[in-house]
N, CA, C and O atoms as CSV, one atom per row, in Angstrom:
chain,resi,resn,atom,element,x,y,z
A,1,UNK,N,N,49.612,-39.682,23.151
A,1,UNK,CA,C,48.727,-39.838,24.283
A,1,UNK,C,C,47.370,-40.383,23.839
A,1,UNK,O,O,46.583,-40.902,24.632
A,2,UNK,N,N,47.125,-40.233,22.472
A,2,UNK,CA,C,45.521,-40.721,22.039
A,2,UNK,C,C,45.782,-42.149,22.002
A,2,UNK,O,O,44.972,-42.935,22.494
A,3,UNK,N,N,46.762,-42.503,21.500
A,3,UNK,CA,C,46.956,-44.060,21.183
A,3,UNK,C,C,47.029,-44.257,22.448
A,3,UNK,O,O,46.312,-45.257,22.432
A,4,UNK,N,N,47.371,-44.107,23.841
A,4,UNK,CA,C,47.085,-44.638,25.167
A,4,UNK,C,C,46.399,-44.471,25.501
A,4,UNK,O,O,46.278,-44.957,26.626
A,5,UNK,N,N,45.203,-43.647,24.979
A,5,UNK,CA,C,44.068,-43.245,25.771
A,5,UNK,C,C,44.878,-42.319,27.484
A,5,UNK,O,O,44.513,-42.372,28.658
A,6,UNK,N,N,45.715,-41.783,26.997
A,6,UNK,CA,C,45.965,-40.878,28.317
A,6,UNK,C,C,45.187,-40.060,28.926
A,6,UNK,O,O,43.983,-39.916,28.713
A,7,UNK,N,N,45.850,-39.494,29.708
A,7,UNK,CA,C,44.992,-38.487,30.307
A,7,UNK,C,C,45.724,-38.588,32.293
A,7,UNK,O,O,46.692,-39.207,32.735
A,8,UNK,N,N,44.927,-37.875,32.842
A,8,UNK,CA,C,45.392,-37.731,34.170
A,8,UNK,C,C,45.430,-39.496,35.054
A,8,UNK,O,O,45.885,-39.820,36.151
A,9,UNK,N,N,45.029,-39.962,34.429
A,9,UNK,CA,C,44.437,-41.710,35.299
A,9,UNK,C,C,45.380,-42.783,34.352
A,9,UNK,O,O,45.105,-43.923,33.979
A,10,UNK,N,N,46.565,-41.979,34.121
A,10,UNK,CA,C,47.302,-42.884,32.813
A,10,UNK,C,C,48.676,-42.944,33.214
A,10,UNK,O,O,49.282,-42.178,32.465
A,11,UNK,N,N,49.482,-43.486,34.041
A,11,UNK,CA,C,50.628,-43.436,34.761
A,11,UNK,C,C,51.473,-43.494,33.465
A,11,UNK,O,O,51.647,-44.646,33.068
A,12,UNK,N,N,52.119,-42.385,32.606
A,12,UNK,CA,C,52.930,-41.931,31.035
A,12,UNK,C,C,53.516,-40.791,31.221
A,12,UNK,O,O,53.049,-39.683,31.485
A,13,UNK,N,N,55.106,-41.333,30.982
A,13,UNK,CA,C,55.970,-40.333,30.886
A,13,UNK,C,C,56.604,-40.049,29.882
A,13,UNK,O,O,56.891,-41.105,29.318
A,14,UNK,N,N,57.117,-38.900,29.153
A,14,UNK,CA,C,57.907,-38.878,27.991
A,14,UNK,C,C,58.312,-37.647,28.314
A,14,UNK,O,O,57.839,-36.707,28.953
A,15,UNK,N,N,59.896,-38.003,27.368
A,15,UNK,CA,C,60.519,-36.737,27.503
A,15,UNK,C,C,61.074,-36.654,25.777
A,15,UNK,O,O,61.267,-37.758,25.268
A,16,UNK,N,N,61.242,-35.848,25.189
A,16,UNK,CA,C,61.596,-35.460,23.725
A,16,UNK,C,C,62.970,-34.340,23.344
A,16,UNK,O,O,63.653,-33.597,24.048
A,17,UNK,N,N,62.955,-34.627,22.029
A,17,UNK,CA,C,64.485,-33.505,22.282
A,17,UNK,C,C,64.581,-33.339,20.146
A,17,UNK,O,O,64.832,-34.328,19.458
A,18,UNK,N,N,64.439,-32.571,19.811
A,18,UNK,CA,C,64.651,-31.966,18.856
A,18,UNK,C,C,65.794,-31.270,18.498
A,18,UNK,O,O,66.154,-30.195,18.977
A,19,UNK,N,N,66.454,-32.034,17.482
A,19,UNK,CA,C,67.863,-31.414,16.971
A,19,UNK,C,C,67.800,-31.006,15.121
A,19,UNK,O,O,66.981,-31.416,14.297
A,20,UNK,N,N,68.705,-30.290,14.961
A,20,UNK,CA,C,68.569,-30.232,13.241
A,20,UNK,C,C,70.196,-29.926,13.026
A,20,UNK,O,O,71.061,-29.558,13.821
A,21,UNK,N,N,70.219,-30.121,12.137
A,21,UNK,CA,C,71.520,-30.072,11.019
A,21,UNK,C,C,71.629,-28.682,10.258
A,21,UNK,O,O,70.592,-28.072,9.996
A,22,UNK,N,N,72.730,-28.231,9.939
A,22,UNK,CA,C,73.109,-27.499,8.833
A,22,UNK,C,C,72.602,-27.564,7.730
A,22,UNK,O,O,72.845,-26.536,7.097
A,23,UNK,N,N,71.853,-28.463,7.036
A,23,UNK,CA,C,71.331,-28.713,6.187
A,23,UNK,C,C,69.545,-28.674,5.630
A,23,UNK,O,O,69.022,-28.907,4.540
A,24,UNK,N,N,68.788,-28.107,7.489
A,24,UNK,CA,C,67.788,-27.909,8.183
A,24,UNK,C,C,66.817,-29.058,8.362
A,24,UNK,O,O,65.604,-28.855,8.424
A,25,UNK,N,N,67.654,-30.943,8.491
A,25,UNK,CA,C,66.832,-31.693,8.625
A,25,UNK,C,C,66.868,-31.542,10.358
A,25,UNK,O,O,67.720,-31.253,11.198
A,26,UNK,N,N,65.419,-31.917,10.351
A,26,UNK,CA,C,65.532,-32.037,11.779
A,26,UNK,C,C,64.949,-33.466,12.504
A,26,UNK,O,O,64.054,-34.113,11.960
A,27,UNK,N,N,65.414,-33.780,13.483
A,27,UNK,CA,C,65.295,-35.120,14.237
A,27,UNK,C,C,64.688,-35.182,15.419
A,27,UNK,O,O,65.145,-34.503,16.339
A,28,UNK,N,N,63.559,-35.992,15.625
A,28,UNK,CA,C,62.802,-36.059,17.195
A,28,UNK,C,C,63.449,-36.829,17.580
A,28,UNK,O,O,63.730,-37.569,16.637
A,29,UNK,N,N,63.984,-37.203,18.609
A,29,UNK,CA,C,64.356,-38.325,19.396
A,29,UNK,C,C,63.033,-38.465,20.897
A,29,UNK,O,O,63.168,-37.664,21.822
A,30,UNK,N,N,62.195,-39.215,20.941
A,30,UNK,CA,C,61.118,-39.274,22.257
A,30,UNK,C,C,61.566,-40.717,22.750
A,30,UNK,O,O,61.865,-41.647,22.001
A,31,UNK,N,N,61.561,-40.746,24.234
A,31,UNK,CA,C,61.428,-41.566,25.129
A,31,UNK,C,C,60.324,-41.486,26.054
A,31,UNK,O,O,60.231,-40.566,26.868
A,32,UNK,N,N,59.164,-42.779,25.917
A,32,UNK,CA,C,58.272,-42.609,27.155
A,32,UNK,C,C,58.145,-43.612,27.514
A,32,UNK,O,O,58.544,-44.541,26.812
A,33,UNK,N,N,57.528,-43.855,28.770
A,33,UNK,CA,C,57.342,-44.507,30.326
A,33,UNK,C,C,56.198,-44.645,30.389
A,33,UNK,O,O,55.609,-43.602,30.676
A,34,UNK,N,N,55.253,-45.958,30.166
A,34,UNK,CA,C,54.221,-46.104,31.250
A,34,UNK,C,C,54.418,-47.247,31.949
A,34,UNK,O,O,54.970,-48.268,31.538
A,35,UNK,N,N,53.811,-46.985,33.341
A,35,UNK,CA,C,54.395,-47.420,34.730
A,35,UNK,C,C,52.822,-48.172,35.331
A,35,UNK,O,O,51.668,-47.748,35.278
A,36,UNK,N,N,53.283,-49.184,35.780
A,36,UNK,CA,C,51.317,-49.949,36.293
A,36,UNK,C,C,51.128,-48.949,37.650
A,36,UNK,O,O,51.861,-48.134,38.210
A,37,UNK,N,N,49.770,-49.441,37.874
A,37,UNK,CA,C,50.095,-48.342,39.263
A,37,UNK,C,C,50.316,-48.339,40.347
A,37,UNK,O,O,50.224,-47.467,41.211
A,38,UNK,N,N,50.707,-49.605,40.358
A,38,UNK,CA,C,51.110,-50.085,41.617
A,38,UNK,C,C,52.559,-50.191,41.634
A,38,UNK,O,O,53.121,-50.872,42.491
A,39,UNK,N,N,53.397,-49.354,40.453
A,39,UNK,CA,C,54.344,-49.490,40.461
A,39,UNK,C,C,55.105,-50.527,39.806
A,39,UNK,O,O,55.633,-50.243,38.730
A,40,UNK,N,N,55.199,-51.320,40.136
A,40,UNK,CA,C,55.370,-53.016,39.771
A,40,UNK,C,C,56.173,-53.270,38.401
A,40,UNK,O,O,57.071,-54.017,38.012
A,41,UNK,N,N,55.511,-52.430,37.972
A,41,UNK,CA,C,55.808,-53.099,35.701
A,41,UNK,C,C,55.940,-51.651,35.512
A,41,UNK,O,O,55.219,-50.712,35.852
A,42,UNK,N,N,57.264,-51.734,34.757
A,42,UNK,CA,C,57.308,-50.763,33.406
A,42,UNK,C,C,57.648,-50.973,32.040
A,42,UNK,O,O,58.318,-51.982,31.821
A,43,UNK,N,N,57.256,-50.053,30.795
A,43,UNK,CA,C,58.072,-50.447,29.654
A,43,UNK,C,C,58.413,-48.944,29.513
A,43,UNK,O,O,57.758,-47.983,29.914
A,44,UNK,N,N,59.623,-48.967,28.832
A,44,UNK,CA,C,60.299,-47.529,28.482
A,44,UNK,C,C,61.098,-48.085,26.889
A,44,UNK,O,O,61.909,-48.950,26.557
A,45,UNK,N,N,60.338,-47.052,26.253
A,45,UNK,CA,C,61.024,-47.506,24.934
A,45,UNK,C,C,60.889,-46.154,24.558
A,45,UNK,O,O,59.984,-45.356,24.801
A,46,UNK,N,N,62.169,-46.003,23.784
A,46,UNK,CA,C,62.535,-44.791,22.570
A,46,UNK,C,C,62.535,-44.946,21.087
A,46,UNK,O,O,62.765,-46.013,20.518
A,47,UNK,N,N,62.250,-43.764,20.466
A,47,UNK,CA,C,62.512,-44.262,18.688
A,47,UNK,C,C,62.842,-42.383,18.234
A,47,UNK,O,O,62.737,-41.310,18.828
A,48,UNK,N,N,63.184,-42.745,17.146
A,48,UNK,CA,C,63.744,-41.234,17.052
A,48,UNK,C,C,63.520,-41.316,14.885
A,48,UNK,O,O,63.139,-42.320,14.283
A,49,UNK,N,N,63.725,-40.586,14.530
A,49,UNK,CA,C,62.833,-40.253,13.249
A,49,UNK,C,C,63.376,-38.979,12.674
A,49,UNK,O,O,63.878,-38.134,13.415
A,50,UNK,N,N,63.303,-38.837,11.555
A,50,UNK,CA,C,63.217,-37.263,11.119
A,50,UNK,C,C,61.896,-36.387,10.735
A,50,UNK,O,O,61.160,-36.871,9.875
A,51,UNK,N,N,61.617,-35.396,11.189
A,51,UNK,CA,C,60.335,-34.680,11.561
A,51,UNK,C,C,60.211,-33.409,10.259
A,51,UNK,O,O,61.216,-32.707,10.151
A,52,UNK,N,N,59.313,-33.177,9.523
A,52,UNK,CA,C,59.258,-31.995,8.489
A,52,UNK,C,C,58.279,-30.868,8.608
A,52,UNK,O,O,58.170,-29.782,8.039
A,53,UNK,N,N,57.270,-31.801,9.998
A,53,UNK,CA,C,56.284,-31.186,9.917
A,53,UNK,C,C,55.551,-31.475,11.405
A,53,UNK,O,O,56.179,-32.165,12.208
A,54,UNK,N,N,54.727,-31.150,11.638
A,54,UNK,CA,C,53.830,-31.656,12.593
A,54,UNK,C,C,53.268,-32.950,12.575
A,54,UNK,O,O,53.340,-33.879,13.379
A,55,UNK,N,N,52.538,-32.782,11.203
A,55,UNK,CA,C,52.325,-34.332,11.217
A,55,UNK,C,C,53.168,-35.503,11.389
A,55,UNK,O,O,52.669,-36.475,11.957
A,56,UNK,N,N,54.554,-35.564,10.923
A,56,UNK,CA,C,55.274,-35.954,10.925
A,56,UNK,C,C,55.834,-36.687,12.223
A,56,UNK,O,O,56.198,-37.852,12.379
A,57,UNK,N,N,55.776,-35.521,13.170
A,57,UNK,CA,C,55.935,-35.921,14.499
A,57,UNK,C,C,54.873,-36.407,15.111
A,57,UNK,O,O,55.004,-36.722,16.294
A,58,UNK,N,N,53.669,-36.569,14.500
A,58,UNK,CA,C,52.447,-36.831,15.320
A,58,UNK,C,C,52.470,-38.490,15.081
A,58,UNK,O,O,51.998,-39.263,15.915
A,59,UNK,N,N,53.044,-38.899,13.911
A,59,UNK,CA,C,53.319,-40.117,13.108
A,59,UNK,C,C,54.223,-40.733,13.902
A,59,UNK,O,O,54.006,-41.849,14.375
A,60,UNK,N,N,55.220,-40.116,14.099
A,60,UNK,CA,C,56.704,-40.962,15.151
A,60,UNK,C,C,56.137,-41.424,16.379
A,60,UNK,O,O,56.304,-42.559,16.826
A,61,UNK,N,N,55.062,-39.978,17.232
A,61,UNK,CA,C,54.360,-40.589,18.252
A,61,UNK,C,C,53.831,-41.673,18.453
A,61,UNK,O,O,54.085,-42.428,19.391
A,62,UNK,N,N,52.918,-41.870,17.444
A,62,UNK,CA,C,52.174,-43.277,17.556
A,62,UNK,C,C,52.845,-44.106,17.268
A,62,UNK,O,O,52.643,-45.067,18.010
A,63,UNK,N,N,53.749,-44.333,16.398
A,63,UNK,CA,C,54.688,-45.558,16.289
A,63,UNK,C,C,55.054,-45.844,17.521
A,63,UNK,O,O,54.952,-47.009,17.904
A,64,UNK,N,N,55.511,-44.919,18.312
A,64,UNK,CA,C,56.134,-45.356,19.774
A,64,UNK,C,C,54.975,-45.548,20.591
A,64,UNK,O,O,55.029,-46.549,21.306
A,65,UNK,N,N,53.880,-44.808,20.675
A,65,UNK,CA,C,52.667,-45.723,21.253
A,65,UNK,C,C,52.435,-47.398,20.739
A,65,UNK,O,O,52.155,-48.437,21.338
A,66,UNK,N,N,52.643,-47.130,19.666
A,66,UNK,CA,C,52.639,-48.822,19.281
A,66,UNK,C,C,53.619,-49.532,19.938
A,66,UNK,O,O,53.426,-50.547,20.608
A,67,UNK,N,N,54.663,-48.992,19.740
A,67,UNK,CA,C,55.738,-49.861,20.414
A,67,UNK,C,C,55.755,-50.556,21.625
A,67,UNK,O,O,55.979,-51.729,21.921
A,68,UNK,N,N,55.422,-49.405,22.345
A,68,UNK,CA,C,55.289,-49.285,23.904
A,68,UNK,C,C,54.181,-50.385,24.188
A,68,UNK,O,O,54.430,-51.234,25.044
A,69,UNK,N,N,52.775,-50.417,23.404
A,69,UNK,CA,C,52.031,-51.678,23.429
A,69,UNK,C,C,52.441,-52.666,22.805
A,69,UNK,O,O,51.447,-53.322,22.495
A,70,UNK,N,N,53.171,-53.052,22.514
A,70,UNK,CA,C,54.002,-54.322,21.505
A,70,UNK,C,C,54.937,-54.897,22.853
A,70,UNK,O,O,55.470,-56.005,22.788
A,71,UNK,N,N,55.037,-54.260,23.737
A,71,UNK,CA,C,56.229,-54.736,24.958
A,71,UNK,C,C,55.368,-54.701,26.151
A,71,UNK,O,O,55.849,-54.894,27.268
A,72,UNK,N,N,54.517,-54.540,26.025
A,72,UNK,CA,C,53.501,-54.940,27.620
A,72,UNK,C,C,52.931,-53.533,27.781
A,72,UNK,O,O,52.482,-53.488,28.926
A,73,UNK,N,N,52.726,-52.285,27.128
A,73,UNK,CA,C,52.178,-51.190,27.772
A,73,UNK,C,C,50.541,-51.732,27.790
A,73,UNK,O,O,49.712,-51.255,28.565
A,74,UNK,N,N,50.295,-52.590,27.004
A,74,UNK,CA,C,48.486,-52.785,27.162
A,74,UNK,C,C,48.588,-53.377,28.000
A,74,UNK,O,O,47.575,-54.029,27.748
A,75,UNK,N,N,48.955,-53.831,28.945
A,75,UNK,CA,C,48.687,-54.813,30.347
A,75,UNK,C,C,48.384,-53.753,31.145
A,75,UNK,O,O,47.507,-54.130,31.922
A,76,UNK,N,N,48.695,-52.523,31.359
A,76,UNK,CA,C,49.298,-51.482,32.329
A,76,UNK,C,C,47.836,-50.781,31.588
A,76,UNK,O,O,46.848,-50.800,32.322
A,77,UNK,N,N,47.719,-50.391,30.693
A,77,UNK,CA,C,46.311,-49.975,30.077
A,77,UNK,C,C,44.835,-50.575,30.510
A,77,UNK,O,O,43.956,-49.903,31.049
A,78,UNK,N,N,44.730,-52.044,30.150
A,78,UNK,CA,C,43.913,-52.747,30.147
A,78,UNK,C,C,43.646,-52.880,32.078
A,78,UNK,O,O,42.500,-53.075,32.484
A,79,UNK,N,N,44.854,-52.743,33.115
A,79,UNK,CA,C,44.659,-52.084,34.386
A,79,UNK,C,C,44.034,-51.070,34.785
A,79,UNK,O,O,43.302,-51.117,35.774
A,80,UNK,N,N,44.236,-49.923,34.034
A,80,UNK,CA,C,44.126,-48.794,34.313
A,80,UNK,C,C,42.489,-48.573,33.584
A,80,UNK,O,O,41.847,-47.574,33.911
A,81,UNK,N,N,41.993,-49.425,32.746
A,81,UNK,CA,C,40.849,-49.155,32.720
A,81,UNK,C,C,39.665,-49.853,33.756
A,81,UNK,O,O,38.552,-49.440,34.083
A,82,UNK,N,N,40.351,-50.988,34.087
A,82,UNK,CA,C,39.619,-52.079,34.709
A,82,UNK,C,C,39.625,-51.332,36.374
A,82,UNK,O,O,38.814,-51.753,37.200
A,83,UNK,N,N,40.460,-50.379,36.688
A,83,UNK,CA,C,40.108,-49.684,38.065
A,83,UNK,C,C,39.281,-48.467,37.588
A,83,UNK,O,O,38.187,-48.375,38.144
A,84,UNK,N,N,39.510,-47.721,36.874
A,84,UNK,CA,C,38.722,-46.657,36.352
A,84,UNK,C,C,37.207,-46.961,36.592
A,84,UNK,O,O,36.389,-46.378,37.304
A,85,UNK,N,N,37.044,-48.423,35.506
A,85,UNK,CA,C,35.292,-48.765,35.995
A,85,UNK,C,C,35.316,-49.227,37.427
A,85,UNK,O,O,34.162,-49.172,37.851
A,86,UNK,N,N,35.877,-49.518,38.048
A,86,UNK,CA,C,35.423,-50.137,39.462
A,86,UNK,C,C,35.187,-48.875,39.635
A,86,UNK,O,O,34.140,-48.426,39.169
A,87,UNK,N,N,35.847,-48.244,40.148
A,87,UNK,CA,C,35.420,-46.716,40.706
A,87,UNK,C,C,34.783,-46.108,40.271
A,87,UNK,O,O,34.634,-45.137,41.013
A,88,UNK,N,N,33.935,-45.978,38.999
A,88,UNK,CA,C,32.720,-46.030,38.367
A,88,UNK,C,C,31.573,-46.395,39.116
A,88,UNK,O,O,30.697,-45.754,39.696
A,89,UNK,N,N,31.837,-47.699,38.933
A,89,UNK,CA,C,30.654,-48.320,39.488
A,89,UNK,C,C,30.491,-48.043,40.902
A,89,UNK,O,O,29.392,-47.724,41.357
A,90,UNK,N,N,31.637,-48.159,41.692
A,90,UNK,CA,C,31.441,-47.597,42.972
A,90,UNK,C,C,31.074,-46.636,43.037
A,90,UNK,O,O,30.134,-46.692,43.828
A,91,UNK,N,N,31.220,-45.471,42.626
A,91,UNK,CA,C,30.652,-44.230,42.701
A,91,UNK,C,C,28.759,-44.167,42.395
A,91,UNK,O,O,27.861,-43.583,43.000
A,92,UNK,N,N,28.760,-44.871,41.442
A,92,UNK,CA,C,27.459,-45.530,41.083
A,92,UNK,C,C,26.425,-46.792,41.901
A,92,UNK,O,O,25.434,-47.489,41.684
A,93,UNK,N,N,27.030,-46.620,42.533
A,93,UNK,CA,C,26.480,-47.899,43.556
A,93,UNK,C,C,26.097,-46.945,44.719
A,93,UNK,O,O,24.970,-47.020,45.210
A,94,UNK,N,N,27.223,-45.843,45.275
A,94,UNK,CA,C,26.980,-44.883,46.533
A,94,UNK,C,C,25.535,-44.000,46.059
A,94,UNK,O,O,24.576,-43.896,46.824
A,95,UNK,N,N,25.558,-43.457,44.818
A,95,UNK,CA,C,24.366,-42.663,44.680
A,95,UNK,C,C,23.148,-43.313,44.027
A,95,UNK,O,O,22.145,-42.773,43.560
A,96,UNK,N,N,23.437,-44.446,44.096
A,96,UNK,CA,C,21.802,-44.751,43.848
A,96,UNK,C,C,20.732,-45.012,45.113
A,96,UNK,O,O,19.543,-45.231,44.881
């Protein structure tokens, strides 16, 4: 979510699933979704990894944040900031 700059004004979905072996490796598999907000455009990409640690998984995350911007998620970003400031400024325009 840091690599998207998420947060509540960030149309991002993911869902995750953690498995391990007999052997106690264990595997993230994450899929996430960001969606423009008008609906319109999505990218949904998955990647899956083996996890040892926290960090580990914090590492797989951002790869798939990368990903996800490597296939159009910064278009849907670079939106979502460009209404954020309008409504900024609008808000800033009413109280002055």
């Amino acid at each position: 979510m840091r690599v998207l700059e998420g947060g509540c004004s960030v149309p991002v979905g993911i869902s995750s699933n953690l498995t391990g072996d007999p052997s106690g490796e264990k595997t993230l598999q994450m899929t996430c979704t960001v969606t423009a907000l008008d609906g319109g455009f999505q990218v949904e990409q998955t990647i899956e990894g083996v996890v040892n640690s926290g960090e580990d998984a914090e590492e797989l995350g951002k790869r798939l944040a990368n990903l996800l911007i490597d296939h159009g998620a910064g278009r849907v970003l670079d939106d979502v900031k460009r209404d954020r400031e309008a409504k900024q400024a609008k808000v800033q325009a009413t109280t002055q």
